[in-house]
N, C-alpha and C positions, 0 to 999 in steps of 0.2 A: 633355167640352165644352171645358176646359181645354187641351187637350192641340192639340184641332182649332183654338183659335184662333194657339197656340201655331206652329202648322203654315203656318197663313195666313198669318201677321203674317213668318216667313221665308221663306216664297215670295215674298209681295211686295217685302221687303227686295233678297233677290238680284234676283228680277228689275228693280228699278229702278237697281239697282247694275249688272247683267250685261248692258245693252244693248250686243250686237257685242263682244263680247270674245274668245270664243272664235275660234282661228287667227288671231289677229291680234300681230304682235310691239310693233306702235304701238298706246297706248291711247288710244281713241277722245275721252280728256278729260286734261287735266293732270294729269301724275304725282302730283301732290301732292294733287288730289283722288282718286283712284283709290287712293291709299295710304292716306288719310282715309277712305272708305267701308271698303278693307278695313280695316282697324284695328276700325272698329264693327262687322261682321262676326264679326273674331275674337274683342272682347268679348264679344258675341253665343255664339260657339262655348263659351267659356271658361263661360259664365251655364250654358250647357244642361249640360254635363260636371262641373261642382261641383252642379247638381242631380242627373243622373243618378246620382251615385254612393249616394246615399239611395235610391235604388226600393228600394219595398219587395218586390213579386215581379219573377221573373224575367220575367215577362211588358210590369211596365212597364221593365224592363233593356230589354230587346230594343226597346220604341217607343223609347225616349231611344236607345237606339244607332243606329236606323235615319234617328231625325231630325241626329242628328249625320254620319253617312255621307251625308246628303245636301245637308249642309250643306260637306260638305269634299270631294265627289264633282261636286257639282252635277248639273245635270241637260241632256247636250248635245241632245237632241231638242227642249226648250223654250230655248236658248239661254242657261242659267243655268250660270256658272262657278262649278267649286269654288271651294273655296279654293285646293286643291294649283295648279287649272288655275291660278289668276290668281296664284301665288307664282311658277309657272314665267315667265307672264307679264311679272313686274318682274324675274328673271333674265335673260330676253331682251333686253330692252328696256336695263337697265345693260349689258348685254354689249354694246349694239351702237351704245352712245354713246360719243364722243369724252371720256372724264374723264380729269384727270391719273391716273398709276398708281395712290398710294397710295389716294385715295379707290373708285377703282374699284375696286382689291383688297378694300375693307372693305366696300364696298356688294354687290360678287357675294356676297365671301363672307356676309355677313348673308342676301340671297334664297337663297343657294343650301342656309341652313343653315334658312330657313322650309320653304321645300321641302319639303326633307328629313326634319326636324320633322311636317308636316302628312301628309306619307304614311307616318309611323310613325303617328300618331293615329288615320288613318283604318285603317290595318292592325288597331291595336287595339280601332276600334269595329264591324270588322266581323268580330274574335274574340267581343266581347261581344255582337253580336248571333244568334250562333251556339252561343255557352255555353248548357247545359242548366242550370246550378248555379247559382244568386242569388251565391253566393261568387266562383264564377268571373266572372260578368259583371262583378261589382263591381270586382273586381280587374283586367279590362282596363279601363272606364271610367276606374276612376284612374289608369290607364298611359296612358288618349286625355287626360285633361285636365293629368298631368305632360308630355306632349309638346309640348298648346299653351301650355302655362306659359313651355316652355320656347323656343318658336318666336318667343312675342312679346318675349323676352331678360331679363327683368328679374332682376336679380341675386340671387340665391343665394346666399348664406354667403358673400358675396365673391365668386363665380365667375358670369360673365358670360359667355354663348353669343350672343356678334352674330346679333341676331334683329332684329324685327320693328323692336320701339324706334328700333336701328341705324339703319333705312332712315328710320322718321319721323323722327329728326332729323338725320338726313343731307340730309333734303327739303324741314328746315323746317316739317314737318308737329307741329303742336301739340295730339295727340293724347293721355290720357294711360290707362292700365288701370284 
């Protein structure tokens, strides 16, 4: 029962967040809102992947994997963006704005390193949803939730991967994990 509401409560999410976004290089609302929703998204994503890694059978590995693939796949017949869609998204979208160089160089490269970030996650949650072995799924779950760890930027032992953070405060977005 838990699981089902779990399910609802993120279909609703994206879909009020995913109105007309797919194929579109202009987002339908202000960047800064658009960056703001995803941000709660990714926290969203990040909740489900630090749960999943506890399942106890393989069986609930594979729902937590599939609810995460569809949280970072989305769903294009109902109009619901991934995440990956909507990181390519703000990639387009900086690419195709007048910013001086340096900002622009640090804002591509932060979407282009979310990106990139979220289709290693989703690679790995649709390894874990494919593992036979509670071990094995486990072990990709915690390779999807070190990916969006590492997507949303937050510093590590000192080492910082221009992510997510990047872009909110690039946008003045007051967002925090």
């Amino acid at each position: 029962m838990r699981q089902a509401w779990t399910v609802i409560a993120v279909a609703a999410l994206l879909a009020g967040l995913a109105q007309g976004a797919l194929g579109q290089t202009e987002p339908p609302q202000p960047i800064e809102q658009r960056l703001a929703g995803f941000a709660d998204r990714m926290r969203l994503s990040l909740s489900m992947a630090s749960v999943a890694v506890f399942s106890p059978t393989v069986s609930d590995a594979h729902g937590q994997a599939q609810r995460l693939i569809a949280l970072l796949r989305g769903d294009a017949r109902d109009g619901i963006p991934g995440l990956v869609a909507e990181a390519a998204l703000f990639a387009d979208w900086i690419g195709s704005r007048p910013f001086d160089p340096e900002p622009r160089r640090v804002l591509l490269g932060a979407a282009t390193n979310v990106q990139a970030l979220l289709r290693l996650a989703l690679d790995a949650a649709i390894a874990a949803n494919r593992d036979r072995a509670l071990d094995n799924a486990t072990q990709d779950l915690l390779r999807v939730y070190a990916y969006l760890v590492a997507a949303w930027g937050k510093p590590i032992d000192g080492v910082v991967v221009p992510g997510l953070e990047t872009l909110l405060r690039g946008f003045g977005v007051a967002v925090t994990a």
